[in-house]
N, C-alpha and C positions, 0 to 999 in steps of 0.2 A: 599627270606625274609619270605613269606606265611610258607615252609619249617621249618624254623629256630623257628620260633615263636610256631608252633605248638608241633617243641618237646622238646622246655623249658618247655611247658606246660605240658604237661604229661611224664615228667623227674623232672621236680621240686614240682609240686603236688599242692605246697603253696606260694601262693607269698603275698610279705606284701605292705602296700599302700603305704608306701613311695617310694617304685619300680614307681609306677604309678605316682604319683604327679609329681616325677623328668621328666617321659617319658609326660606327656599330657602337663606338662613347653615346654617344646623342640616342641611338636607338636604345641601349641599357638605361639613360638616365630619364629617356620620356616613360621609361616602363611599357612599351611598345609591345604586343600582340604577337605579330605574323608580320615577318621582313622576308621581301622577296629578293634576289640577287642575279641577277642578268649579264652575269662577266663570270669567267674562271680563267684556269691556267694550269700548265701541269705541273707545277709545282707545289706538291703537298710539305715540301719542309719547309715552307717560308714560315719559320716558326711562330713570329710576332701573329701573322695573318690567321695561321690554324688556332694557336691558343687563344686568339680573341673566339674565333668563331664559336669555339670550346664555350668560354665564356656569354658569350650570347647566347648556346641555347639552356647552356648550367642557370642561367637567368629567366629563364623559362619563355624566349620569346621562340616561337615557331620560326624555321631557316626553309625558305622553298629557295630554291638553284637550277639552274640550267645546265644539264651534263656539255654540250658544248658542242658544236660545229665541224667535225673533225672524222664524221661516218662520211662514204660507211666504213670507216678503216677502227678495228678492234684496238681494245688497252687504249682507248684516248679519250677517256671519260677527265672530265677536268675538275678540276678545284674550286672550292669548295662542297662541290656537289658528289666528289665521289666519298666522300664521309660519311660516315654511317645514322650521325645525329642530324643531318643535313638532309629532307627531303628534296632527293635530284629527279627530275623531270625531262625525259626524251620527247620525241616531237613526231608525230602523225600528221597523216592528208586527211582528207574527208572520207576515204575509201578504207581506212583501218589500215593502211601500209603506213612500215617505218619508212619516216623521208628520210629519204637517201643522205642528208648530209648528216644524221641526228648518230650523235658519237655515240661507243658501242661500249660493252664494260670487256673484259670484268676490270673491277679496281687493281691496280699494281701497286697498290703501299708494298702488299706482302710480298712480293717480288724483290730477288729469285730463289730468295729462301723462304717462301709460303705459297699458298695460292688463295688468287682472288674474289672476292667475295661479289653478289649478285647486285648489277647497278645497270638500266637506273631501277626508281623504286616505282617509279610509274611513268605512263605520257600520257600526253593529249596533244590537240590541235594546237599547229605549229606551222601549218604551211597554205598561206594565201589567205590569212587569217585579218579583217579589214578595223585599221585602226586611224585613228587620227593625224591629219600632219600637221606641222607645227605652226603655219599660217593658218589655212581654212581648209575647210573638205575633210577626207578621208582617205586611209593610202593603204595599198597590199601587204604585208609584211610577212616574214616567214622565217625561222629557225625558231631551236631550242629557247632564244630569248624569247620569244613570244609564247610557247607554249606554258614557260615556265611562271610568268604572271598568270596565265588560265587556272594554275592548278591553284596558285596564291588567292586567286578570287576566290575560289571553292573552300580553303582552308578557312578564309575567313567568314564566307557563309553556314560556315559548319560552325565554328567559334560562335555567330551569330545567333543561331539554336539555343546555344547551352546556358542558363536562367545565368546573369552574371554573376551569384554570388556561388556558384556551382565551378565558376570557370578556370577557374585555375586550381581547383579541386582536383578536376576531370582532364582539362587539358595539358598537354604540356608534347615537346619535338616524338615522344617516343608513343603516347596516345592518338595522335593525329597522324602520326605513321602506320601505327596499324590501323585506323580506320579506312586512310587510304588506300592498303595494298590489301587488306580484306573484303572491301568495297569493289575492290579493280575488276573489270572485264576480260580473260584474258584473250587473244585476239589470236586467231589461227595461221599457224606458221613462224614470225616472230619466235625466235626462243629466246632464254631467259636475259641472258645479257644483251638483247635487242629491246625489250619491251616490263621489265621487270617484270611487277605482279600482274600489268596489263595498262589499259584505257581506266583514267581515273572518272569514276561512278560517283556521282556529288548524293543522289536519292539513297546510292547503297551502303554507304559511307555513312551516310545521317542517322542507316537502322541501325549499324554497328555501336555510332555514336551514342544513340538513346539510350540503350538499355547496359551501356558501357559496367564495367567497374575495374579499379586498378589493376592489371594486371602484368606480367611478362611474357612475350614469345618468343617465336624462333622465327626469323623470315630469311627463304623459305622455310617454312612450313614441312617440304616433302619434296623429296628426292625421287622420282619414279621412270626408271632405264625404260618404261613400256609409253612412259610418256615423251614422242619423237613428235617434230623436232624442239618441244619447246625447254625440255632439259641435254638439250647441245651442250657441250661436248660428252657426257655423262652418257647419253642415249646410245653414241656412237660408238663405244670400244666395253663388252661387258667385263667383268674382272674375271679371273681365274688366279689356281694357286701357285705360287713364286711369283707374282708380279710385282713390283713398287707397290706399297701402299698407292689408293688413287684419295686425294685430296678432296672435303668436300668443306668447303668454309662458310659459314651459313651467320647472319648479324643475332643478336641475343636484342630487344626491346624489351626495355623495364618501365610501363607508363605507371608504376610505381613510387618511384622517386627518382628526381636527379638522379643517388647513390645507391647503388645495390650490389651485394654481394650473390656468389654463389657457393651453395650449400651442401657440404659432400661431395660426390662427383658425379661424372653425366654417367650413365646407365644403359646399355642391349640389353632391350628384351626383345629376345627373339621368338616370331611365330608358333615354330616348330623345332621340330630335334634337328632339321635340314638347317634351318637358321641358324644354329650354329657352328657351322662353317664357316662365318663369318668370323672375322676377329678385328674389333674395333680399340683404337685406342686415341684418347681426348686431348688436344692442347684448346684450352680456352682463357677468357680474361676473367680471375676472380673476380677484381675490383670491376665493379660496372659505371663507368662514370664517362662522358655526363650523358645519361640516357640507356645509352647501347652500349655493349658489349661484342665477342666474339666467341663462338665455340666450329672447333675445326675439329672434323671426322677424321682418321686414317684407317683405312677398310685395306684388308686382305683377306682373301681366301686361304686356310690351310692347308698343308700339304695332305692334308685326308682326301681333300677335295678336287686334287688333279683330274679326276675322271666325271665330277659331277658337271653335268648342265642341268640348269632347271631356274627358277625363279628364287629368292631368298628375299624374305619380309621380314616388317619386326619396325619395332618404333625404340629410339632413343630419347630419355627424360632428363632433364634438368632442374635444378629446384632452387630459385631465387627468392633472398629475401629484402626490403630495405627497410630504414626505420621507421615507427610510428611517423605517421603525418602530425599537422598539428591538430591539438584535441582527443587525439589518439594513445593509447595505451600500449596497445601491443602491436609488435613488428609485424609489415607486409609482409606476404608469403606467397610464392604462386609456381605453380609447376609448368612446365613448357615442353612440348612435346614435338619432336623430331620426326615422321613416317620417313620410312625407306621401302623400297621395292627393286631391287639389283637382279643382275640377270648376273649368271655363271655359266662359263664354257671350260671346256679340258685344256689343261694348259696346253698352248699352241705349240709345235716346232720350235726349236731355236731358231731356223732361221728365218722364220715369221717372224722375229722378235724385233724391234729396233729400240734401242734406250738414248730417248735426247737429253745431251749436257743443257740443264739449265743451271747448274751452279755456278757457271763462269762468264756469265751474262752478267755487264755492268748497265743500266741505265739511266737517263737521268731522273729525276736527281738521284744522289746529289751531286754528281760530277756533271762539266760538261763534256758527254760524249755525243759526238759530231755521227751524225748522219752518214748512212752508207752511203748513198747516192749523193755526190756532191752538186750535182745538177741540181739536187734541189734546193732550191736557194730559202723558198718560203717556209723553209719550217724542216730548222739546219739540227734538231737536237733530237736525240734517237730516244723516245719514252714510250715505246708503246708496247714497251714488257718483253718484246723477241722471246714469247712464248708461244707452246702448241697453239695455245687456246685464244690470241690475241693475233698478232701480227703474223703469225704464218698458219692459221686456222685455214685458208683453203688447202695449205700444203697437208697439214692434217687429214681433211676429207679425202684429199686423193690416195695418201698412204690406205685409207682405211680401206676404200674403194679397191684397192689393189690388194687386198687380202692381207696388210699388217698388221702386228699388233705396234703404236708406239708407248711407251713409256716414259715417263718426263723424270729426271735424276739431277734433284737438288743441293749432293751433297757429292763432297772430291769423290773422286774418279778411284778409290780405295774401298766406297762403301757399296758395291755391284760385284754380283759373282758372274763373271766374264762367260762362264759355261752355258748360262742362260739364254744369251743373245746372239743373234745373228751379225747386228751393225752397229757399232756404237757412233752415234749424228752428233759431228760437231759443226755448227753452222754458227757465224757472226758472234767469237768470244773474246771479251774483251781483259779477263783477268790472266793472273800467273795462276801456275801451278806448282803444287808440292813436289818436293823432288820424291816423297815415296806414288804420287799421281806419276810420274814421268817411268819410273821404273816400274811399276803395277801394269802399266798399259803396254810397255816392252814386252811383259812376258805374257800379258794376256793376248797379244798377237802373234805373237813368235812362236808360244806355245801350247794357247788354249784355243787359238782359232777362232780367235774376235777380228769380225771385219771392223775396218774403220773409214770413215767416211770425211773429209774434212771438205768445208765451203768458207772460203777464208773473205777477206775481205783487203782491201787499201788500206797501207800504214806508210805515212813520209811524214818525217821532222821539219822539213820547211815547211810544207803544205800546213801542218797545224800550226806552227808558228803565225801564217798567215790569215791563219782563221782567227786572232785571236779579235774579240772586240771589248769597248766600254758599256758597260751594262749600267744605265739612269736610274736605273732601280733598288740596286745595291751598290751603284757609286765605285765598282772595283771592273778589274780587267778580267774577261774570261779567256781562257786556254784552254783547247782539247787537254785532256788527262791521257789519250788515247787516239789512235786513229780507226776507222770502222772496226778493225781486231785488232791485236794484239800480236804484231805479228811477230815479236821477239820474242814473247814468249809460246805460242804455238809453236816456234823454230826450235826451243830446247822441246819441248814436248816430241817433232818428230827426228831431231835428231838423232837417236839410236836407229831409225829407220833410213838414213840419209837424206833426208826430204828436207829442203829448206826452203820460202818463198823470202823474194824481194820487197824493195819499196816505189816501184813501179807504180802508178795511177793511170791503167788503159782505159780506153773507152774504142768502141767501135761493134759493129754487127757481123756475125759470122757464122757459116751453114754446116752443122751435119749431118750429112744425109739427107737432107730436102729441109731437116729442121731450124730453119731460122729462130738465131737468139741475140742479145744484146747483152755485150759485158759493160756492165755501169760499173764505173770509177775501182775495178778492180784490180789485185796484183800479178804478179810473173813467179811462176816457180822457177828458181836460181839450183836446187838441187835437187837430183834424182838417182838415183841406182841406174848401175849398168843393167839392161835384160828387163827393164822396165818399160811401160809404152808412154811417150809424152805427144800430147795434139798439141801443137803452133798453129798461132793464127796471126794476119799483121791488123794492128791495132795504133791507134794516137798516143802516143806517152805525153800526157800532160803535166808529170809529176816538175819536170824541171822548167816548164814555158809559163809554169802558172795557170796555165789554161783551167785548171780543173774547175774553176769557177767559172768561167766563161764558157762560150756556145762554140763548140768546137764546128768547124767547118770542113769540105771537102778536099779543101789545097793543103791541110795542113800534113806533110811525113806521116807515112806507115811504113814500122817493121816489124817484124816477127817475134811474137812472144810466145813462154812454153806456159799453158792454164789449165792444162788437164793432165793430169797424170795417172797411172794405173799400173800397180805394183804387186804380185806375189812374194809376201816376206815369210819363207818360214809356214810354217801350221794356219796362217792367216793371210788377210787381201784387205789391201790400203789403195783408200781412190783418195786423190786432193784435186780440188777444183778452187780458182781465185776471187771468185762472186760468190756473194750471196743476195744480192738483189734480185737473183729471177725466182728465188721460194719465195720472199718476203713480201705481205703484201701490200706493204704499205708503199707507195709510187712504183711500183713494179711497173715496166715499160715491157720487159716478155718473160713469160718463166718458161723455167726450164725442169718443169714437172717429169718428162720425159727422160732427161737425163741422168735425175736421180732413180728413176726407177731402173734403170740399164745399172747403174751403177750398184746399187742396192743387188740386183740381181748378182754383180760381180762379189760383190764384198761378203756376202751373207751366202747363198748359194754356189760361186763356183761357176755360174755360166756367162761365157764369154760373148758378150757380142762381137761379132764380125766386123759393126760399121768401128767400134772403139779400140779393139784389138787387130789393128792392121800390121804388116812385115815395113809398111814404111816409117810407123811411132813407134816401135821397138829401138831402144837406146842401145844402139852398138857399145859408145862410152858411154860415161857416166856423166852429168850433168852438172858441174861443182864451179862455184864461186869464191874465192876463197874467204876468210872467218873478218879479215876488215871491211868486207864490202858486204856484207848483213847488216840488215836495219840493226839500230841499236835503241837500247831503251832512255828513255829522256831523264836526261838528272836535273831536270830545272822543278820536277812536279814531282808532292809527297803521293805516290800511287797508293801507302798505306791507309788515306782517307777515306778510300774511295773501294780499297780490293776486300774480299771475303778471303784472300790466300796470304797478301803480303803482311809478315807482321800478325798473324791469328795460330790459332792454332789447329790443327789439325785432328775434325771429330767427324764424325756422321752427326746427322741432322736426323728431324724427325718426320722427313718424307723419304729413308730408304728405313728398308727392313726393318722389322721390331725388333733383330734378334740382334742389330749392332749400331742400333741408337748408342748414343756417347760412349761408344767404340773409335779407334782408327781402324776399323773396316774390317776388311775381310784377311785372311793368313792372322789377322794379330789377336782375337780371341773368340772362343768359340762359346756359343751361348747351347742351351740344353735344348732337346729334343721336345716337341711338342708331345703331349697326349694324345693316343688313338682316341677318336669320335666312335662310342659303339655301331655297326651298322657302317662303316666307312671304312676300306681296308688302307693302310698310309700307303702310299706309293711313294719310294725311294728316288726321287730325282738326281740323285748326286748332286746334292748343293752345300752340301759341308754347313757353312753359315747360315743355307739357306734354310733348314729345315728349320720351321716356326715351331714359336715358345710363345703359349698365351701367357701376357704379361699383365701385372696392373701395377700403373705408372702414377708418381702420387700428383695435385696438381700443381702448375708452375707457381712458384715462389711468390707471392706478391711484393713489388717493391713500390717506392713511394713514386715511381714513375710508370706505373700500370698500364695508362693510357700509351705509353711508347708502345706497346705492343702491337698496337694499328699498322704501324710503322710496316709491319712485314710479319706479324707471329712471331717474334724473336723468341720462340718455344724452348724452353731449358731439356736439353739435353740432358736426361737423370737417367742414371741406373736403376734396377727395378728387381726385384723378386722375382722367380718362377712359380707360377702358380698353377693348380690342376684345371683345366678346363670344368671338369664333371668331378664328383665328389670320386675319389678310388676305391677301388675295392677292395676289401678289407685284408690282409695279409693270412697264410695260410700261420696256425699256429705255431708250429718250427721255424719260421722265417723270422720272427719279431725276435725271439734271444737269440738268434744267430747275428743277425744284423747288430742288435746289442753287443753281442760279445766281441765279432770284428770292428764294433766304431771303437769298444775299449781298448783292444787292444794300439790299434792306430794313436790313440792319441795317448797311451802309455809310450809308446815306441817315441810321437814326438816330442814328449815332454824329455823323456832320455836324449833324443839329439839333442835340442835346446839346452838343457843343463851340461853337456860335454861340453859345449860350442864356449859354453860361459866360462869351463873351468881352462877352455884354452886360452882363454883371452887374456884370463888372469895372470896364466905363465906365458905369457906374451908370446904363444906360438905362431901368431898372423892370424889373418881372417880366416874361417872355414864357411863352405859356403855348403848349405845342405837343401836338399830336392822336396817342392812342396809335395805335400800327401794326398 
């Protein structure tokens, strides 16, 4: 059967969901065990498909999956397997190495308004693994399919153990997860989104299972910055005070029941007096169903803390309950505990700082958005999160490597206080932005002295047009929503700056300085400032021969196009460049690591290189196209399906600062000043917004669709009380009536405005408009 399944799979290529719906019917109505699943996709909104899956394991049958074939390139963990109810399975050699093809996590539901949770949840042997073929003999085989029956055999040897009338007591998707990832080996090197909890241990697995009883956890388990490299990306960048919250998203396991709730809220306790410098606050899933759950960390340093380095412990708790099982009397109850171990450094320079746009990252789903690289033909749809920690994760290491700190910023371009940073990275965005984004960033570089960095990509209206195809699957026509960015709207974005790029699609290779690079399927900047420096290079314009799909060749026209630009505007320094295929690393043909770091120097520092600031790229005139011959934005497609800006409204999220959560940002309200830490003197950064207010935030709202919360942490933005960190100390005795006596008077005075205002309205004098208190 293992056999059979495996070479429908790679004989048939494509299979459609109604195949499935009919086969996971049949698996619910045999009351079936342990279903193993040897196909995914990256389509986690294929709703019909998810909600059975839902279904299946709400029905208690054990789901093993194969994360997918698509390593070593990161964020292309596939479907069904990167679920949380879903035991997903990566794939090893004989030698404890991740095989190279075996897909990487972390999951992108949460994306790019959350971040991703740890997947897969274990591996095993997956490569050269000797199986039967379907005449006679036996045959080599190798991927994630093959590992992923491995681990199905083991689930079901475990099941085998357990006395049957004990079995569906004890087991169930969320008990046989934790035995596996408690059980796991973990394997040196590998980090967590390469090898989850490790090498699945069938003997270690079995002692967990024995001596079992219901319970809830947290997987992971522990967060530990000292443990390098296999808590990557966490290891690699420590926190300090004013940074973004850093995201830590960890799955909630209830082998409790299907259904469980959580009980009050998650909990810091911290080590020591040091430990509190930390300031945490929680978005999780109440409702727990079916199985698992989510609870997401947001960790900052206080501004006490600007000067501390040192180590910072302490464990976070959670307390889940579900209900009586059958026979049972009283509700399950079980506490889950979180360890941390974070490392802290003085908050860095500004212009160490860089802060990456991920809020204007669209991916798929659920749009189809088309592939930077149009060369690549076999895998045309861009989902692999265009995040630090996914597809541009080597450009990560190099930044760090080079002394940066990055920052990853989820929320419009309003919720950042610009004085903080050096560079603000826009690289491959595909949404609009708010007109208060477009003017915030005017004057954050004009006036605050925010570099800004732009890596754009190809946008042409015939070209998508010609992309479009029939999909067998869903029976309808797909159309790009977009081209690699957005290039209509990055153009009003640098407008106030003069800066506009075209809808050009170059391709070709070209030298700075001995550095060879290749511009993949990128555009042309159409306008620049006079007194600014632009590099030309001659390149293939394939936008209007069609070619972009095709293998361009050596006969085919080169003219000079302008893709690097480099501009002092004012108080700040703007670089644009027309690729983003040489950071990215998914088919990257050459990066151009090197170029960002020149640049980076320019934008944030102020120091010019030589090879890029030359007297012959200096822009005598200015650079102008006029406003009809700008790409234009397509009226054929609702962008509002698809944008977090078109049509929404404009808030911060709950990965910038604590202190302007469900605020519009920064200038529009100011939240109060944290409490001094005894023993910690506050250091003043001038951050206006910046300076943190320990908050407690109540938890998100449950509604009857809970489980959407996978979707990406859709975390409610709420308001919140200011609260003392440390109990205060006590007022000196003259303070307390004094304070009395000035609140009464205040609100004598405005109970008298108010009652004038009213007696004016009466006599119809017009509105009076009076000042809050």
């Amino acid at each position: 059967m293992l056999f059979v399944c495996l070479q429908m799979h790679s004989l048939l290529q494509v299979s459609y969901t109604s195949w499935f719906l009919d086969a996971f019917n049949y698996a619910i109505a045999t009351n079936m065990d342990v279903l193993n699943l040897s196909i995914g996709g990256p389509d986690y909104l294929d709703l019909p498909f998810v909600e059975k899956i839902w279904e299946i394991t709400a029905n208690n049958i054990i789901m093993v999956s194969a994360i997918g074939n698509d390593g070593p390139l990161y964020g292309t963990l596939n479907n069904p397997a990167d679920q949380s109810d879903v035991i997903g399975v990566g794939g090893i050699d004989y030698n404890d190495h991740i095989a190279s093809f075996s897909s990487r996590g972390m999951t992108t539901w949460e994306m790019p308004h959350g971040y991703g949770r740890v997947k897969p949840d274990v591996v095993a042997y997956g490569r050269e693994i000797m199986g039967s073929k379907i005449s006679t003999g036996c045959k080599s085989l190798s991927g994630t399919s093959v590992a992923s029956p491995v681990v199905a055999g083991v689930v079901c040897l475990l099941v085998s153990v357990i006395p049957e009338s004990q079995r569906k007591v004890i087991l169930n998707p969320a008990s046989m997860k934790q035995a596996l990832v408690e059980g796991a080996a973990k394997l040196a090197g590998p980090n967590m989104y390469e090898q989850g909890a490790g090498r699945v241990d069938l003997l270690e697995s079995y002692e967990v299972l024995k001596s079992y009883q219901p319970r809830a956890s947290i997987f992971p388990g522990v967060l530990d910055y000292t443990d390098c490299p296999y808590t990557w990306p966490f290891c690699r960048q420590p926190l300090y005070a004013g940074a973004m919250p850093i995201i830590f998203n960890a799955t909630i396991l209830n082998g409790m029941g299907v259904i469980g709730y959580v009980e009050g809220q998650p909990t810091w306790h911290p080590s020591d007096e040091e430990a509190n410098l930390l300031s945490i606050h929680f978005t999780y899933s109440k409702v727990i169903w079916p199985w698992t759950g989510y609870i997401a960390l947001h960790m900052q340093i206080k501004e006490e803390g600007a000067q501390f380095s040192g180590e910072i412990e302490g464990n976070v708790t959670l307390t889940v309950y579900s209900p009586p099982s059958r026979g049972e009397k009283n509700r399950r109850i079980s506490t889950c505990v979180l360890q941390l171990k974070l490392k802290v450094v003085p908050t860095p320079p500004r212009s160490k700082r860089i802060l990456w746009d991920q809020f204007h990252n669209i991916k798929y789903p659920p749009g189809y958005i088309p592939r930077d690289s149009l060369d690549v033909r076999n895998d045309i749809l861009d989902w692999h999160g265009d995040h630090l920690h996914t597809n541009f994760h080597i450009m990560f290491n190099m930044l760090r490597d080079a002394g940066y700190y990055v920052e990853t910023l989820g929320s419009p371009l309003t919720c950042f206080d610009a004085r903080q940073y050096g560079t603000l990275l826009l690289v491959d965005l595909e949404d609009e932005y708010f007109k208060e984004e477009i003017e915030k960033l005017r004057d954050d570089v004009m006036t605050t002295g925010l570099g800004l960095a732009v890596f754009s990509e190809w946008y042409n209206v015939e070209t998508m047009v010609k992309m479009r195809f029939f999909d067998d699957n869903t029976r309808s026509w797909w159309t790009p929503v977009t081209g690699g960015a957005n290039i209509p709207a990055l153009n009003d974005l640098l407008a106030p700056f003069g800066i506009a790029f075209g809808d050009k699609i170059l391709n070709g290779d070209f030298s700075i300085d001995g550095e060879q690079s290749r511009y993949a399927s990128g555009t042309d900047i159409v306008r620049f400032p006079q007194g600014g420096y632009v590099h030309s290079f001659p390149f293939v314009d394939s936008s209007e021969s069609g070619a972009a799909q095709s293998i361009l060749t050596s006969s085919m026209s080169k003219a000079d196009f302008s893709i690097l630009g480099l501009l002092e505007a004012a108080e700040g320094r703007i670089a644009v460049y027309g690729d983003s295929n040489c950071l990215d690393s998914s088919h990257m043909v050459t990066n151009c690591y090197w170029l960002l770091r020149k640049i980076l120097d320019f934008t944030s520092g102020n120091i010019r290189d030589p090879v890029l600031f030359t007297k012959f790229s200096k822009r005598k005139t200015p650079l102008y196209l006029e406003d009809s011959k700008l790409p234009s934005r397509r009226s054929d497609v609702n962008f509002s399906l698809y944008s977090a800006v078109a049509g929404k409204e404009l808030i911060c999220r709950s990965d910038s600062r604590f202190e302007v959560w469900g605020t519009k940002g920064y200038s529009t309200q100011v939240r109060g000043r944290n409490r001094r830490l005894p023993g910690f003197p506050v250091i003043d950064l001038g951050r206006g917004l910046n300076s943190t207010s320990e908050s407690s935030m109540g938890p998100p709202k449950s509604t009857s669709k809970d489980r959407s919360d996978t979707y990406g942490n859709r975390y409610l933005s709420l308001f919140y009380r200011d609260e003392p960190d440390m109990p205060l100390s006590v007022p000196n005795h003259w303070l307390v009536p004094a304070v009395v006596a000035l609140t009464g008077l205040l609100l004598l005075l405005s109970f008298w405005r108010i009652r004038q205002k009213r007696r004016r309205r009466r006599r119809g004098s017009g509105s009076a408009r009076f000042s809050n208190i």
